[in-house]
VMD Tcl script that builds the backbone (N, CA, C; Angstrom):
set m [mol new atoms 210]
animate dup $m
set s [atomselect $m all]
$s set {name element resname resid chain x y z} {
  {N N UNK 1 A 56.815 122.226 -276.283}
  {CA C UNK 1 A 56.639 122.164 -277.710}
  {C C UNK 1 A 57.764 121.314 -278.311}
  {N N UNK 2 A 57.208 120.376 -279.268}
  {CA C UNK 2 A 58.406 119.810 -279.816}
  {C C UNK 2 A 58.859 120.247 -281.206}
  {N N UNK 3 A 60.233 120.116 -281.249}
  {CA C UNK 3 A 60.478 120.211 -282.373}
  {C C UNK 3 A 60.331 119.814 -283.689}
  {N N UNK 4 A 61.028 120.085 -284.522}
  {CA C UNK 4 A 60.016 119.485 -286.255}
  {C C UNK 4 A 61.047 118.366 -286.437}
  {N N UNK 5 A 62.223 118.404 -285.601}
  {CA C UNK 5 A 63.048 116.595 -285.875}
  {C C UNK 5 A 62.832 115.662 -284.814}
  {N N UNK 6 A 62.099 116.606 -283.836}
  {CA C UNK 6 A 61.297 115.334 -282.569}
  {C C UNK 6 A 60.072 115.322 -282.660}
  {N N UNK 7 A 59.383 115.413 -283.976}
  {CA C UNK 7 A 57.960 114.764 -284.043}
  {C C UNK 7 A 57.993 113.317 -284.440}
  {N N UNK 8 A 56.902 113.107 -283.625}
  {CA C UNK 8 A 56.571 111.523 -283.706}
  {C C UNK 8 A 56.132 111.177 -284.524}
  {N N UNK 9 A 56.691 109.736 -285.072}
  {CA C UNK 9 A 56.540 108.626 -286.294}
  {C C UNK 9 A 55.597 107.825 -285.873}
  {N N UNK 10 A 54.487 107.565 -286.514}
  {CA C UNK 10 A 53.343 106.410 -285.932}
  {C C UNK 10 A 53.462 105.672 -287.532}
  {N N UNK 11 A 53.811 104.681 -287.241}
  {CA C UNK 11 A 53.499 103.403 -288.962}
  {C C UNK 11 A 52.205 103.005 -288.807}
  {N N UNK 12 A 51.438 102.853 -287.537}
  {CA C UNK 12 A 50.140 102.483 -288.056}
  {C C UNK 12 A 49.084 103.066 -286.887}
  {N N UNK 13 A 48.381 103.150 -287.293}
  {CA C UNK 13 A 47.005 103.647 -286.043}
  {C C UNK 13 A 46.109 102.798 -285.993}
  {N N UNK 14 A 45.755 101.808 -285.060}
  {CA C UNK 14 A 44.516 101.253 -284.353}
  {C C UNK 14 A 42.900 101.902 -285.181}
  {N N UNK 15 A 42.366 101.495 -285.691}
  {CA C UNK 15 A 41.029 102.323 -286.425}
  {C C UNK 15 A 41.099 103.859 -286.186}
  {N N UNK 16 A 40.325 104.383 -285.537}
  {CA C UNK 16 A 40.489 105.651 -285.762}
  {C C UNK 16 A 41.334 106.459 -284.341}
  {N N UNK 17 A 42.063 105.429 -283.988}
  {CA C UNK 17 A 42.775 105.931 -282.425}
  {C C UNK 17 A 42.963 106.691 -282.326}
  {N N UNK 18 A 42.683 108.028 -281.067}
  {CA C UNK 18 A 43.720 109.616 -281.304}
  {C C UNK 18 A 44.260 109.708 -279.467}
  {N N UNK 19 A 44.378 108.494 -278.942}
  {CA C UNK 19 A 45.283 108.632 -277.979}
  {C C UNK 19 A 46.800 108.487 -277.822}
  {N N UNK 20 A 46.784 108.779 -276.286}
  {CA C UNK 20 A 48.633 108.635 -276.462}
  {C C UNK 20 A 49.252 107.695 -276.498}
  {N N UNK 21 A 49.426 106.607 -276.377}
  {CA C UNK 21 A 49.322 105.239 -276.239}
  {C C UNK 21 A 50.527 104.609 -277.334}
  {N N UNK 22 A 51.448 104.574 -277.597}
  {CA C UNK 22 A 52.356 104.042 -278.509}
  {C C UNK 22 A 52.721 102.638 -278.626}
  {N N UNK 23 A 53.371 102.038 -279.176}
  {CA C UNK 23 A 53.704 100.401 -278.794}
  {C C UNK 23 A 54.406 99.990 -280.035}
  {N N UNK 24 A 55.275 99.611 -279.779}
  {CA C UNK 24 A 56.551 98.995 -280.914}
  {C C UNK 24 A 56.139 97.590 -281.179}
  {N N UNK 25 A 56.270 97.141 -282.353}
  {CA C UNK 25 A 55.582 95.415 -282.631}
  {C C UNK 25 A 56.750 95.304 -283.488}
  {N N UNK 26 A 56.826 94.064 -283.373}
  {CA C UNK 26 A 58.324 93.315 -284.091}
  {C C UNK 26 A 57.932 91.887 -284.193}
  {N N UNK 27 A 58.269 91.606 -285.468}
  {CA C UNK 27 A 58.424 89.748 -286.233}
  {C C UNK 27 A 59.359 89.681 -287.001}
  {N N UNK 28 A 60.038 88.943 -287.008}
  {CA C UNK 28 A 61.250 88.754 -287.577}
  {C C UNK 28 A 61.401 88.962 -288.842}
  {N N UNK 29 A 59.822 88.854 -289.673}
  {CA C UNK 29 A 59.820 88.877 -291.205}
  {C C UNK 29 A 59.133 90.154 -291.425}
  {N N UNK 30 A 59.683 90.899 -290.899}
  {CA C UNK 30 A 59.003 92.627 -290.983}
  {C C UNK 30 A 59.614 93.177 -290.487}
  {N N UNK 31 A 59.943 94.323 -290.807}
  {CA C UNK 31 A 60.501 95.623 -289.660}
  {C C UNK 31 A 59.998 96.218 -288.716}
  {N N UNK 32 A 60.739 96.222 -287.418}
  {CA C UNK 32 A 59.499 97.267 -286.689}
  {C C UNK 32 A 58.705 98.290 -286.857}
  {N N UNK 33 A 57.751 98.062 -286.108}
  {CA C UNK 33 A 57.142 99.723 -286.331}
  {C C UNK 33 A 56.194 99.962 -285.281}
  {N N UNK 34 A 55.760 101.375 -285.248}
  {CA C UNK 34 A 55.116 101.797 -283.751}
  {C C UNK 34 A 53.743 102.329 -284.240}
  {N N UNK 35 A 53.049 101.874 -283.440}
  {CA C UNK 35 A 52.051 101.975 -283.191}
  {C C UNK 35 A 50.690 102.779 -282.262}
  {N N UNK 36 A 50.038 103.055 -282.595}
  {CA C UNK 36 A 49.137 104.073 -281.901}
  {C C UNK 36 A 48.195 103.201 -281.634}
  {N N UNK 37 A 47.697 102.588 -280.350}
  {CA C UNK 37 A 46.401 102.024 -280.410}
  {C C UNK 37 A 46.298 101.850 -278.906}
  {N N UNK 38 A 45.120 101.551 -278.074}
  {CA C UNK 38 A 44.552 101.803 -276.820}
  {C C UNK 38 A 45.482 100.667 -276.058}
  {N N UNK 39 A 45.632 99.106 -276.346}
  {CA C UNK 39 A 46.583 98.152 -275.960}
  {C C UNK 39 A 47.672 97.387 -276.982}
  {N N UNK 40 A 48.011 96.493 -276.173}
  {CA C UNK 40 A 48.833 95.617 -277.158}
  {C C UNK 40 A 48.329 95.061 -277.777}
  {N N UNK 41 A 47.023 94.615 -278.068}
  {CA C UNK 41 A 46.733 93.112 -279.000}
  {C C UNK 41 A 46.040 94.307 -280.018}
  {N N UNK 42 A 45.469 95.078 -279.772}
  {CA C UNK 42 A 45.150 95.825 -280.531}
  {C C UNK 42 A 46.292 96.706 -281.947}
  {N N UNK 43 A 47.297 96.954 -280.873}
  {CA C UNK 43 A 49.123 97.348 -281.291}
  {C C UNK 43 A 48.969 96.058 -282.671}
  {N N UNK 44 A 49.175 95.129 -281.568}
  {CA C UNK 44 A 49.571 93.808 -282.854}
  {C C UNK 44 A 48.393 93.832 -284.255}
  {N N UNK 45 A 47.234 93.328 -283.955}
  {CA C UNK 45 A 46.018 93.924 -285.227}
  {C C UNK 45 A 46.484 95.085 -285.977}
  {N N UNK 46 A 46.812 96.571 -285.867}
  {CA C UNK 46 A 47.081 97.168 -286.748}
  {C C UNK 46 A 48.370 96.859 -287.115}
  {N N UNK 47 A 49.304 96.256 -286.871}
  {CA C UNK 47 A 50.325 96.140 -287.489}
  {C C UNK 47 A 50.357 95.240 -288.274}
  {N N UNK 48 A 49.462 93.993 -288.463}
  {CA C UNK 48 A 49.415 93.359 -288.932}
  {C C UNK 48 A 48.539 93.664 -290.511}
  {N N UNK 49 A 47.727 94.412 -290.050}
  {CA C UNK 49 A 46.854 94.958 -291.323}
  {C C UNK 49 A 47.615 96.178 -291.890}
  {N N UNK 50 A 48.420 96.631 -291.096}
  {CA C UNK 50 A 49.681 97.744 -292.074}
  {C C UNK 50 A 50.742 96.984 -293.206}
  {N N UNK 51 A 50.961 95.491 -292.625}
  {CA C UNK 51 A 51.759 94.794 -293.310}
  {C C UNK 51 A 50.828 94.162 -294.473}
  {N N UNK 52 A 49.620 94.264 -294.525}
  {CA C UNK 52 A 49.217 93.238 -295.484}
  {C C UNK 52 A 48.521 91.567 -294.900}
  {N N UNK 53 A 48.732 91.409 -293.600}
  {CA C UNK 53 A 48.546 90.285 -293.095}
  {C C UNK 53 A 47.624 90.019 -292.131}
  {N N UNK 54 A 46.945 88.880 -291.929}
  {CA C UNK 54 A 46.367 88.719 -290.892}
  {C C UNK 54 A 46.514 88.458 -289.446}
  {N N UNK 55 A 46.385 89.008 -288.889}
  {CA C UNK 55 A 46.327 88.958 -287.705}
  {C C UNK 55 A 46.126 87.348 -286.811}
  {N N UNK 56 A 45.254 86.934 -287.021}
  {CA C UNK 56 A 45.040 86.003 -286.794}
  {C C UNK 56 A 45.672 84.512 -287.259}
  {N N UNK 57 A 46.524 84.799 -288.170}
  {CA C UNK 57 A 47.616 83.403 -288.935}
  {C C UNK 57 A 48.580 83.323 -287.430}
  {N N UNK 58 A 48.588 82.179 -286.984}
  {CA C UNK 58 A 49.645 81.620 -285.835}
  {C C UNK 58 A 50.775 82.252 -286.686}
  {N N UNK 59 A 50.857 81.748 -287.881}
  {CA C UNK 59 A 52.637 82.535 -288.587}
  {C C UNK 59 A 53.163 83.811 -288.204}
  {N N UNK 60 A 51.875 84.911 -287.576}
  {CA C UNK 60 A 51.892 86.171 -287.180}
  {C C UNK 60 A 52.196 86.395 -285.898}
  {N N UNK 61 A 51.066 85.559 -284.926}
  {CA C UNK 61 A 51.011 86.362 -283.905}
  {C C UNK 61 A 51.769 85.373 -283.069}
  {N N UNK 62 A 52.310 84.422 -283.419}
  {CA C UNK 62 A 52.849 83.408 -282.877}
  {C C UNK 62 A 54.574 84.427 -282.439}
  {N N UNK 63 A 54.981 85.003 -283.568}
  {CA C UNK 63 A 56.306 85.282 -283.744}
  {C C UNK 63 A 56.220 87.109 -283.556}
  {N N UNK 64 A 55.007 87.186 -283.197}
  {CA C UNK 64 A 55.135 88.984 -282.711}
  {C C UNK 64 A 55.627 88.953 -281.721}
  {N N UNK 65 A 56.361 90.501 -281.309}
  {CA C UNK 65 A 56.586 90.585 -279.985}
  {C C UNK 65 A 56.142 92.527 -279.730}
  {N N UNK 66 A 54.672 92.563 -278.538}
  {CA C UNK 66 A 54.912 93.951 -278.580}
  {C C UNK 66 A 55.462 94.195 -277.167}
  {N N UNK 67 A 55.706 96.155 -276.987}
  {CA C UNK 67 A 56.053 96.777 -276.081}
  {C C UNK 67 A 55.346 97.790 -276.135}
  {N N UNK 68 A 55.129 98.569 -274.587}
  {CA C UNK 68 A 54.689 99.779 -274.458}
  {C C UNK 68 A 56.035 100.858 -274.993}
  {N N UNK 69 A 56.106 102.079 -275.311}
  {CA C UNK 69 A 56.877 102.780 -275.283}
  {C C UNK 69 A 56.789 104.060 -274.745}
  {N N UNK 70 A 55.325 104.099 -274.001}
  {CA C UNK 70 A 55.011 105.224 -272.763}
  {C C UNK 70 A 54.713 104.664 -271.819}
}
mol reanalyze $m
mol bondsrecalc $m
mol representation Tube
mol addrep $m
């Protein structure tokens, strides 16, 4: 059981994702944030639509960088 100061932070969820699956995404013109979604490109898509942005602008995905974190 975890505790109530080691519950997990998700900034964005993949559509309606409810797996375990986490992933940190980072661009230089945003702050990180973690993610819930089945892979990485998927990771990157919701983070990009958490920020307001498209996914698909080279300005985005050119300068993302994700990671697993499980």
């Amino acid at each position: 059981m975890k505790k109530k100061d080691e519950t997990e932070h998700v900034d964005a969820v993949f559509e309606d994702y409810t797996g375990k699956k986490r992933f940190t995404v980072e661009h230089a013109a945003h702050p990180p944030m973690t993610v819930a979604a089945p892979d990485e490109n998927s990771a990157m898509v919701a983070a990009a639509e958490h920020a307001g942005l498209r996914w698909q602008s080279y300005s985005y995905y050119a300068y993302a960088r994700v990671w697993a974190l499980n």
